[in-house]
N, C-alpha and C positions, 0 to 999 in steps of 0.2 A: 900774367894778364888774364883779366877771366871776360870771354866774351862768347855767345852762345855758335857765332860762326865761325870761332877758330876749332873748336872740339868738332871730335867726328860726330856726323848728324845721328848716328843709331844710339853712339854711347849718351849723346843729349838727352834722346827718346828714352833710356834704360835709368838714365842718370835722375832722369825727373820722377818716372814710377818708381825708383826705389824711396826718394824724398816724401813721396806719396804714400808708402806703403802700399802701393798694388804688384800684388805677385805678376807673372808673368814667364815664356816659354820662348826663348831666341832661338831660334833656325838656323846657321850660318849656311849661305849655298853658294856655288858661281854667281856672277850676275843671271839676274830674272829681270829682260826688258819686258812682258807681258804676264796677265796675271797665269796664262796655260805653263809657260816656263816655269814660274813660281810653285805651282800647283804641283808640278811631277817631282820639286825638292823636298814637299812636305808635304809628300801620300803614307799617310794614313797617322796623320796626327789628327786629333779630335779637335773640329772650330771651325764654322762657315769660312767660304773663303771668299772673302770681300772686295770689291772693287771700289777705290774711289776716286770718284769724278769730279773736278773743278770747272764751275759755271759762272759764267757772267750773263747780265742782261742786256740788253741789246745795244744802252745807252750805257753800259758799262759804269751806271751808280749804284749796283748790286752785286755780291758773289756768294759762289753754294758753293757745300761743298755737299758731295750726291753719296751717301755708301750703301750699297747694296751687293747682293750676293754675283758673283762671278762668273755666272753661268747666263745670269739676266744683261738683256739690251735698256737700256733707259729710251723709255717714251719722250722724249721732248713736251709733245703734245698735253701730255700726257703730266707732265711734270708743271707743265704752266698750268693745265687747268688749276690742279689740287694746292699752288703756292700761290700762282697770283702771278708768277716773274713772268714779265714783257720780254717774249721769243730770245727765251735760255735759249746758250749754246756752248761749246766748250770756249773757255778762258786760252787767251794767244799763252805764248810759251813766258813772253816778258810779265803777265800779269803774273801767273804762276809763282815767275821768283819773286815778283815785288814782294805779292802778298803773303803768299806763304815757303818762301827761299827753299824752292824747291824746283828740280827740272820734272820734263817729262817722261813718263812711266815711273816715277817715284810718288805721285801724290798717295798721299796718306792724311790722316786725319792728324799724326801727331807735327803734321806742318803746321798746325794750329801755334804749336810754341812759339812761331816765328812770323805771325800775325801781331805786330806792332800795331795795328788800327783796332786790331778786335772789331773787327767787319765781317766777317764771314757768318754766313746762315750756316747752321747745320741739319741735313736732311737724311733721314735712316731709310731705309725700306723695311714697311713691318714684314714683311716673310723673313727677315732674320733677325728679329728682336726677341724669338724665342728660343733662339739658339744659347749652349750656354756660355762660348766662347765665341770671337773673330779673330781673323787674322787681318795683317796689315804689312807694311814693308816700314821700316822703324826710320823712315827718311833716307833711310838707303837698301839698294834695289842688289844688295849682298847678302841678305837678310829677311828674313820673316819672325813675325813678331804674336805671338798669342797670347791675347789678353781675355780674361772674364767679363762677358756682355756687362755684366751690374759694375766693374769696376772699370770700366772705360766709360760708363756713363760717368760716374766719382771721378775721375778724370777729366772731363768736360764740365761738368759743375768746377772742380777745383779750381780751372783757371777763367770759370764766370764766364762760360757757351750756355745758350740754352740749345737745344736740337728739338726737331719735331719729329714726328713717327708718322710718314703716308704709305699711302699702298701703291705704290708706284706699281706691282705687276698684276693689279687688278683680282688677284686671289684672293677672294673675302675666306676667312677664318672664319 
């Protein structure tokens, strides 16, 4: 039987970038429910350490998905000026699995696999799009996952994301 929710959700994430040919750097740790637990299994590997955020719009006909660096707060305010979303805020725990079959402290970008709608925005924070690696949790929160900035963008092209690049912490370059 081959269905994407009976396989373990990291080996999905690992399974897909190898089809893909994008290299990549698996972590295995205890559970990391935050990204600070995350961060003390995988000191001093080289790759921003990323957070990412699932948003909905007020009237819940919209969702983001927010990544930026792990040490930043996300502006709300801030986020709606520069997109346009009508008073973002975080997505209920039900929207989450809907849309991208994931719980919470696991969202990751690679819940994109499991976006049956192919609805989701995708939103970067440029303070780390010049980095040369991110990290991420591979749909599960057993694991960290480091992938190359340029080939996680080829990753979101592959399965036909566009993403956009704001400044969400106000530090012009």
């Amino acid at each position: 039987m081959k269905g994407s929710f009976t396989m373990d959700p990291a080996a999905q994430v690992t399974q897909t970038l190898d089809q893909m040919g994008i290299a990549y750097q698996l972590v295995r740790h205890p559970v990391a429910t935050t990204t600070a637990e995350a961060d003390h299994y995988i000191e001093g590997i080289a790759g921003v350490r990323t957070k990412t955020m699932f948003l909905t719009n007020q009237k819940k006909t919209a969702d983001y998905l927010v990544i930026m660096d792990d040490q930043q707060r996300l502006d709300f305010h801030r986020f709606q000026e520069l997109t346009g979303a009508k008073r973002p805020k975080m997505a209920s725990d039900d929207r989450l699995a809907t849309k991208l079959g994931l719980q919470p402290g696991i969202v990751s970008i690679f819940g994109l696999l499991n976006n049956a709608d192919h609805d989701v925005q995708v939103y970067f924070d440029q303070a780390i799009m010049d980095q040369d690696r991110m990290s991420f949790h591979p749909n599960s929160n057993t694991s960290t996952i480091f992938v190359a900035t340029e080939d996680l963008l080829r990753f979101l092209k592959a399965l036909k994301y566009d993403y956009q690049v704001i400044d969400l912490t106000g530090a012009s370059s």
